[in-house]
C-alpha positions, 0 to 999 in steps of 0.5 A: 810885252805882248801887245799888238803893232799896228803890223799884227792889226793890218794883217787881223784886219786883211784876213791873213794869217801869222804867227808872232814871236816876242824877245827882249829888245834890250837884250838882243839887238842884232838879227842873227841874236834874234833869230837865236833867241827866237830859236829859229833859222837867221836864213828865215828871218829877214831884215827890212832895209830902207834906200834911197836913189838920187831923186830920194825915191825910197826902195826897200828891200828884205834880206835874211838876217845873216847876208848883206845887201848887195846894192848894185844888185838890188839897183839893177832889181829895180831899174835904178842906177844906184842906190844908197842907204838911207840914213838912220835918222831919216827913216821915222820920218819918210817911212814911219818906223825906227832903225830895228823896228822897220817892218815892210807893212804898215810904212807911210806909203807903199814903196816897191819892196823886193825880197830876196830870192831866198825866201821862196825857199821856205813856207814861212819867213819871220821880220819885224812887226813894226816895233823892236822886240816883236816879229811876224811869221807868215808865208811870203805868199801871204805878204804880197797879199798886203804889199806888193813884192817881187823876188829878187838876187840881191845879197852878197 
């Protein structure tokens, strides 16, 4: 199923360099299966969660697979009060993309993305590349180059 996402054309086009992994989406669904299946650290992949605060400004924030978001940490992260989910059914349509496919390039717009602290620890981190069954590996670094981030405390 190689093939290239919308992510891996962005990314082609800023110049900035990556490295792609592929699994069988039907066959591992959680991140720490993937990062299994990939054979790689769960501390080096991250999951790309969407959420919302009470106006319906949307945040995103990318933890490693194996850790939690801690909401009231990343609230604090980005001068919001609180922040919730923002439900499954929703995110196609605010930022493009489906539950297990979510990347934090490409989305409709640029949200503020924060990423957490940890990921200064390695090089390289690996999340989605905008669809389910294909993964990115770049330097965090290299991804603010295309987004904008900020690091932040925010897992449990």
């Amino acid at each position: 199923m190689e093939t290239k996402t919308n992510v891996m054309r962005m990314l082609d086009a800023a110049h900035i360099g990556y490295k792609t992994y592929f699994y069988d989406s039907e066959k591992f669904s959680t991140g720490i299966d993937i990062a299994r299946a990939l054979n790689q650290n769960p501390a080096s992949v991250f999951k790309t969660l969407v959420t919302t605060n009470k106006s319906n400004k949307l945040f995103v924030f990318m933890v490693p697979v194996a850790l939690e978001l801690n909401l009231k940490s990343a609230a604090m992260c980005v001068g919001e009060k609180s922040l919730n989910m923002l439900p499954q059914r929703e995110l196609l349509g605010r930022v493009g993309y489906i539950h297990g496919g979510c990347s934090p390039i490409g989305m409709k717009k640029i949200f503020t993305t924060v990423l957490d602290a940890s990921a200064q620890n390695f090089e390289t981190i690996i999340f989605s590349a905008g669809i389910r069954g294909a993964q990115v590996e770049m330097s965090p670094n290299d991804l603010n180059k295309i987004i904008p981030i900020q690091f932040g405390n925010i897992c449990e």
